[in-house]
C-alpha positions in Angstrom: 0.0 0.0 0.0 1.3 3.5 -0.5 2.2 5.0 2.5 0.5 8.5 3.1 2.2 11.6 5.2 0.9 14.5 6.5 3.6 17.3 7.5 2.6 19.8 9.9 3.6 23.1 9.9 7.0 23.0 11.5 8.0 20.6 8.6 7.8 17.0 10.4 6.1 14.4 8.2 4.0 11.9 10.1 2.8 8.8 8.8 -1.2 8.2 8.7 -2.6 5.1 10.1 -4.1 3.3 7.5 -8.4 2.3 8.9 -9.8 -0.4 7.4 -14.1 0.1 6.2 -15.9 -2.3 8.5 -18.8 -2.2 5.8 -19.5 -2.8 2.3 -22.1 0.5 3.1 -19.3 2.9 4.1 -17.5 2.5 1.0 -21.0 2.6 -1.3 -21.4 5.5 0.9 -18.3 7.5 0.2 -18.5 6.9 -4.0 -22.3 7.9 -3.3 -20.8 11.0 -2.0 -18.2 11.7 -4.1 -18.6 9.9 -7.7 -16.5 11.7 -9.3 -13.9 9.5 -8.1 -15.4 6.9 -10.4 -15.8 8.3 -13.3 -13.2 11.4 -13.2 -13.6 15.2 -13.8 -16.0 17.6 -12.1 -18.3 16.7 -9.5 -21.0 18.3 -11.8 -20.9 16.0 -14.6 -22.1 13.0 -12.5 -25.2 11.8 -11.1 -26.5 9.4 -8.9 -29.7 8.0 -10.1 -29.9 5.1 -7.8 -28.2 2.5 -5.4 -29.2 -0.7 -4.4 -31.3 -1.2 -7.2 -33.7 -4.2 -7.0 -33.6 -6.2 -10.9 -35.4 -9.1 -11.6 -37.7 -9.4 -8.8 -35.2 -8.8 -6.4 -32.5 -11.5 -7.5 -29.9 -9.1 -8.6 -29.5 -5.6 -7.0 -27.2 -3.0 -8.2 -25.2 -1.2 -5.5 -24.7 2.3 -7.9 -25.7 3.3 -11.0 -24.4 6.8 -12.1 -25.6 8.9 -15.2 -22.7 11.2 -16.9 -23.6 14.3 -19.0 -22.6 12.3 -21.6 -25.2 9.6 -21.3 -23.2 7.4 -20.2 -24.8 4.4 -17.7 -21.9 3.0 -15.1 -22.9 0.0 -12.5 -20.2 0.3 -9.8 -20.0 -2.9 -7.7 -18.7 -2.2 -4.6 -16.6 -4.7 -2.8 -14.6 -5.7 0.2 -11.9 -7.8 -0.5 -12.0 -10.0 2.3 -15.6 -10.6 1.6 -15.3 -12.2 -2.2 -13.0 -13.5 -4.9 -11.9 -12.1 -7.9 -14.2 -14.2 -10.1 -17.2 -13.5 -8.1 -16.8 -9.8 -8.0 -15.9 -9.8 -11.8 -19.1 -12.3 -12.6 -21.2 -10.3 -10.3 -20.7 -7.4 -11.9 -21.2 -8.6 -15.5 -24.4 -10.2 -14.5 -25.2 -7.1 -13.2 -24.9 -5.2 -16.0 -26.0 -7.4 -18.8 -29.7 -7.1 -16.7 -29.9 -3.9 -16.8 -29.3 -3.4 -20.8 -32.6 -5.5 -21.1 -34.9 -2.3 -19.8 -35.9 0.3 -22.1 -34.9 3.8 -20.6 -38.7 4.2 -19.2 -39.0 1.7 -17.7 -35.8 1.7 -15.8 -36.5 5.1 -15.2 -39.6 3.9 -13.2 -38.1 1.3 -11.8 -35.8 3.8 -10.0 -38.4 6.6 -9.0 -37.8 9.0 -12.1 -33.9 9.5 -11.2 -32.6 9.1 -14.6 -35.0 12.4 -16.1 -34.3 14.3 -12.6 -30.6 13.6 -13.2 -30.6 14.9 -17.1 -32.7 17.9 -15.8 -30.5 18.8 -13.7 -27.4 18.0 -16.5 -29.7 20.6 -18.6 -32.5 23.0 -16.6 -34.8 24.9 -18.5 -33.0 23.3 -22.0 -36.2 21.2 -23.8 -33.9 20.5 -26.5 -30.6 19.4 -24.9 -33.0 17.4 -22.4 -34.4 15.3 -25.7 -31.4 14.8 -27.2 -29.8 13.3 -23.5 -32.6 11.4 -23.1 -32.1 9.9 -26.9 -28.5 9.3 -25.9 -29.1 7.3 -23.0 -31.9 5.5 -24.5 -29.6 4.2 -27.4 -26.7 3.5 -24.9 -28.9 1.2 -23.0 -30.6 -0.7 -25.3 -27.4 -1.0 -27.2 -26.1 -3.2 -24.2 -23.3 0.0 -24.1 -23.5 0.0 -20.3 -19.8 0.7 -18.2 -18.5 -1.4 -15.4 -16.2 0.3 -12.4 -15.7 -2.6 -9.9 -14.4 -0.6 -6.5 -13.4 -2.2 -3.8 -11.3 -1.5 -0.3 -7.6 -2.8 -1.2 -6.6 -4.5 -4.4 -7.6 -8.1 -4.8 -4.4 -10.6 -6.4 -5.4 -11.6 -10.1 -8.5 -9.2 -10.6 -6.3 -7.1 -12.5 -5.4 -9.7 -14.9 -9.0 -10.5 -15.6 -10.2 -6.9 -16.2 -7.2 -6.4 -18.3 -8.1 -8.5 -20.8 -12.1 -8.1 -20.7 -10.6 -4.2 -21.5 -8.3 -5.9 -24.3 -11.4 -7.3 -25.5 -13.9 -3.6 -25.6 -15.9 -4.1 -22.7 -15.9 -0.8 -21.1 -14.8 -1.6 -17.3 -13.0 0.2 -14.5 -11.2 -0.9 -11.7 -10.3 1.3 -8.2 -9.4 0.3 -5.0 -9.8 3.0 -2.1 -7.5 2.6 0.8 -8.2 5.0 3.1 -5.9 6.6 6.3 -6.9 8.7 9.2 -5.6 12.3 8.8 -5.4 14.6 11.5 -8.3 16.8 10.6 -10.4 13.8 12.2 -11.4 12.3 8.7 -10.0 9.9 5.9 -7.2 10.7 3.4 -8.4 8.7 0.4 -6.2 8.2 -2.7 -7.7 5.9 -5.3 -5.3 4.0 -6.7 -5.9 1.6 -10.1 -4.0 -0.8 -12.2 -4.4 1.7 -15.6 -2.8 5.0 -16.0 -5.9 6.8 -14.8 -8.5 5.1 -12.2 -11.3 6.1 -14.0 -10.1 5.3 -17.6 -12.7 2.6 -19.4 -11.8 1.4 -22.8 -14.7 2.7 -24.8 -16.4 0.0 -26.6 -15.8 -0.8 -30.1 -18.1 -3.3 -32.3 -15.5 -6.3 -32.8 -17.4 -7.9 -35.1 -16.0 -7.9 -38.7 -17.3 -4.9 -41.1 -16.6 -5.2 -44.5 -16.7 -2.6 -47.7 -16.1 -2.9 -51.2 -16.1 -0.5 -53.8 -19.1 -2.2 -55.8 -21.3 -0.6 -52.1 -19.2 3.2 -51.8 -23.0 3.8 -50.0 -22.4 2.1 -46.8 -19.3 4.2 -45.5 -21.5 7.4 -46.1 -23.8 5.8 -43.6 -21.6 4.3 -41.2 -20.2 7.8 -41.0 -23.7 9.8 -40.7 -24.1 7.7 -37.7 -21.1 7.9 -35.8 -21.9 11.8 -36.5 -25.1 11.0 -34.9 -22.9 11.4 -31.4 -25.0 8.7 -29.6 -21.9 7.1 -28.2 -22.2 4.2 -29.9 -19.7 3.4 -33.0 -20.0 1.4 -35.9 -16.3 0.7 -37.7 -15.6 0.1 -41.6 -12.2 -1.6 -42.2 -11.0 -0.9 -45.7 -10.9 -4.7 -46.5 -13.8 -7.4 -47.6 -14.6 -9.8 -49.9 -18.3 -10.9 -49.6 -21.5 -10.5 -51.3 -23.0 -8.3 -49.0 -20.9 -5.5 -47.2 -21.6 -5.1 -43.5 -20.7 -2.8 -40.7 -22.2 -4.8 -37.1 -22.5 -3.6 -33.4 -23.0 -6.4 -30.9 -26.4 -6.3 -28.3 -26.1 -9.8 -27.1 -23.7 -13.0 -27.0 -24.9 -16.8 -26.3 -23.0 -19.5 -26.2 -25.2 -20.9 -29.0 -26.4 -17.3 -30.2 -25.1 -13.6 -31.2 -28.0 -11.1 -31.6 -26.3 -7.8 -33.1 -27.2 -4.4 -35.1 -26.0 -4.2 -39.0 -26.0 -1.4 -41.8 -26.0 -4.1 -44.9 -25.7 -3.2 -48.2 -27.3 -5.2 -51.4 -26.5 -4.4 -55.0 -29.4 -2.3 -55.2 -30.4 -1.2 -51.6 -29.2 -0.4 -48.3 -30.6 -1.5 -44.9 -30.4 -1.5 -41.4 -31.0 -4.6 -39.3 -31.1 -6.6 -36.1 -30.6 -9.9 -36.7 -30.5 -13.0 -34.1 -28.1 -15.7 -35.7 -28.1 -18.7 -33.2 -25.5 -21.1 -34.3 -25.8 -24.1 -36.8 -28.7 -26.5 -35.3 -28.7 -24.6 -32.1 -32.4 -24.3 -30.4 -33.3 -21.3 -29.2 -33.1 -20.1 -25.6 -36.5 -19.4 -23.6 -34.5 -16.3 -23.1 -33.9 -15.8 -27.1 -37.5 -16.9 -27.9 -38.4 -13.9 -26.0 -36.1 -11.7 -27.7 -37.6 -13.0 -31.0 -41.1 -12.1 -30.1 -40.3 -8.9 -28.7 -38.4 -8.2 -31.9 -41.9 -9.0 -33.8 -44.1 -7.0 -31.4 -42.0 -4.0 -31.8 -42.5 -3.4 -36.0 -45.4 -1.1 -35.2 -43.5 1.4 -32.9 -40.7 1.1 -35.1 -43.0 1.6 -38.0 -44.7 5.0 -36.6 -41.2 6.8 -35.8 -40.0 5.8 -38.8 -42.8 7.1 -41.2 -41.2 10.9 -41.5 -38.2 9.3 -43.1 -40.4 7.0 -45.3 -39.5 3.8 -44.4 -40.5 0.8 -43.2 -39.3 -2.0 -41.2 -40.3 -5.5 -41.9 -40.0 -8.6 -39.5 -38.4 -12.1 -41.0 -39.4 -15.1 -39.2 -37.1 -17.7 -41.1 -34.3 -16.0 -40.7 -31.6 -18.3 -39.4 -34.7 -19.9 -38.4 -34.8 -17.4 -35.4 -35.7 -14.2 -36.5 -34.1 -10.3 -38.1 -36.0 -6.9 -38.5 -34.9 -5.2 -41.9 -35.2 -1.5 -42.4 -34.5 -1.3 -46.3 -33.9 1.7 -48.2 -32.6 2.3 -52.1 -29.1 3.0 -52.7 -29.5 6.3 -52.9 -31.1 7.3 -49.8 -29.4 9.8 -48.0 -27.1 8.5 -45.7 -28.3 10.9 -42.7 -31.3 9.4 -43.2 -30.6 5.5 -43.0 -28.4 6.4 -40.5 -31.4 7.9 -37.9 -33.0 4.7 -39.1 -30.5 2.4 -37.2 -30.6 5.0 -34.1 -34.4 4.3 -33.9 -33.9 0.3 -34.5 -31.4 0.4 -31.4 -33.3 2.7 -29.4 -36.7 0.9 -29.7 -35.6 -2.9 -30.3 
């Protein structure tokens, strides 16, 4: 541990005597306080919206959520490391998370008393427009699956680094802080976060890993690819230069199985462009209860898709046979404007 002086004012340095937390609470209780020393910067860029948030019926709770000005959605899982392992806390957490991407942004906003639209107002008073376009953010983020991870915990725990390493080699946005804490002589606690990274509150933002692929014969789909990103949802779709397949395909990732992927793609045809959501389970796998679900919510959803989509005059169609599990298609002709397909896939993400 690094050892912490305070020198009074003749000069002398004395050491302060490290306190351990006797609680989980009293450390969810000083990032409550102070959140900023999860997610870095001001104090005003950061909000609360909940903490010990009931999912599930009450088999999974949430001990923070915070809401940046950005739109961002962090679950913090706070941790004492004589209480749990490294693969608990990491698993924990992930479970944790991957809940709460299933909600739609209303209905975790009533599941958590109205926090998330007190937290933007405040982000934005007396602002109608920013407001809307915070609100769109976070909506996307969250039914993108594009939900951060800090895991913070009293002292640092052997190996845990290792394992958020690479999950942060591999795009998932995570954190990882420990907060040893001394008594200083002003009666409180001297608190220097400390993390394995160059900065404690450095996430790897997450890029789509799945391949993308462009040829000259589709010059359309980087146009779009591009109108989204400019979109400034947070969410980013990447085009590598190379590919050599009939259709051209830039994809963002919303779920994994072990026998299933269900992920977001701009495709291009010969003659059209389109932006999808496709489950592909893998060959002969059955479908999950879970992924059933997915599929008939994916079906139930054409109509609202269909009614915010109508001022760009396009339409959205539902394929049942598709990998005999199901995709939703938003087609448009090669020449639609690329703004325009683009706002397309923002609605697909935000109401699928």
């Amino acid at each position: 541990m690094t050892q912490v002086y305070h020198v009074d004012p003749t000069g002398q340095a004395v050491q302060e005597e490290r306190v351990s937390y006797q609680l989980e609470d009293d450390l969810e209780q000083m990032i409550i306080r102070n959140p900023q020393m999860i997610t870095g910067g001001d104090r005003s860029d950061v909000e609360v919206v909940g903490s010990q948030i009931n999912l599930n019926g009450g088999a999974l709770r949430i001990d923070i959520l915070l809401l940046e000005r950005t739109g961002d959605l962090t679950v913090v899982e706070a941790k004492l490391a004589r209480n749990s392992g490294r693969r608990e806390i990491f698993a924990q957490a992930m479970d944790y998370a991957s809940a709460l991407s299933e909600f739609r942004f209303d209905d975790l906003d009533d599941a958590i008393g109205g926090r998330l639209c007190q937290a933007i107002d405040r982000f934005c008073p007396e602002d109608n427009e920013l407001f809307d376009q915070l609100e769109a953010t976070t909506a996307l983020k969250l039914r993108s699956g594009d939900v951060k991870l800090h895991l913070a915990l009293d002292e640092e725990v052997p190996d845990l680094s290792r394992i958020v390493n690479y999950a942060r080699h591999r795009g998932l946005s995570i954190g990882y802080t420990w907060f040893p804490r001394t008594a200083n002589s002003a009666g409180g606690f001297t608190v220097i976060p400390q993390s394995p990274y160059n900065s404690s509150t450095t996430a790897v933002s997450h890029i789509p890993k799945n391949s993308s692929r462009v040829r000259a014969e589709y010059p359309q789909l980087k146009p779009a690819v591009e109108a989204f990103n400019a979109l400034g949802a947070g969410l980013k779709f990447r085009v590598p230069k190379d590919a050599k397949q009939q259709y051209t395909r830039a994809s963002h990732q919303k779920h994994k199985w072990s026998s299933s992927t269900i992920h977001y793609e701009f495709v291009c045809g010969v003659n059209d462009i389109r932006a999808d959501l496709h489950i592909e389970p893998s060959s002969g796998a059955v479908l999950t209860q879970q992924q059933t679900a997915y599929r008939s919510q994916m079906e139930s959803s054409i109509e609202i898709l269909n009614s915010k989509l109508k001022h760009l005059k396009l339409t959205a169609h539902f394929d049942p046979s598709w990998y005999n599990a199901g995709r939703i298609s938003i087609p448009a002709p090669s020449d639609v404007d690329p703004v325009d397909i683009a706002k397309a896939m923002q609605i697909l993400i935000a109401n699928s």
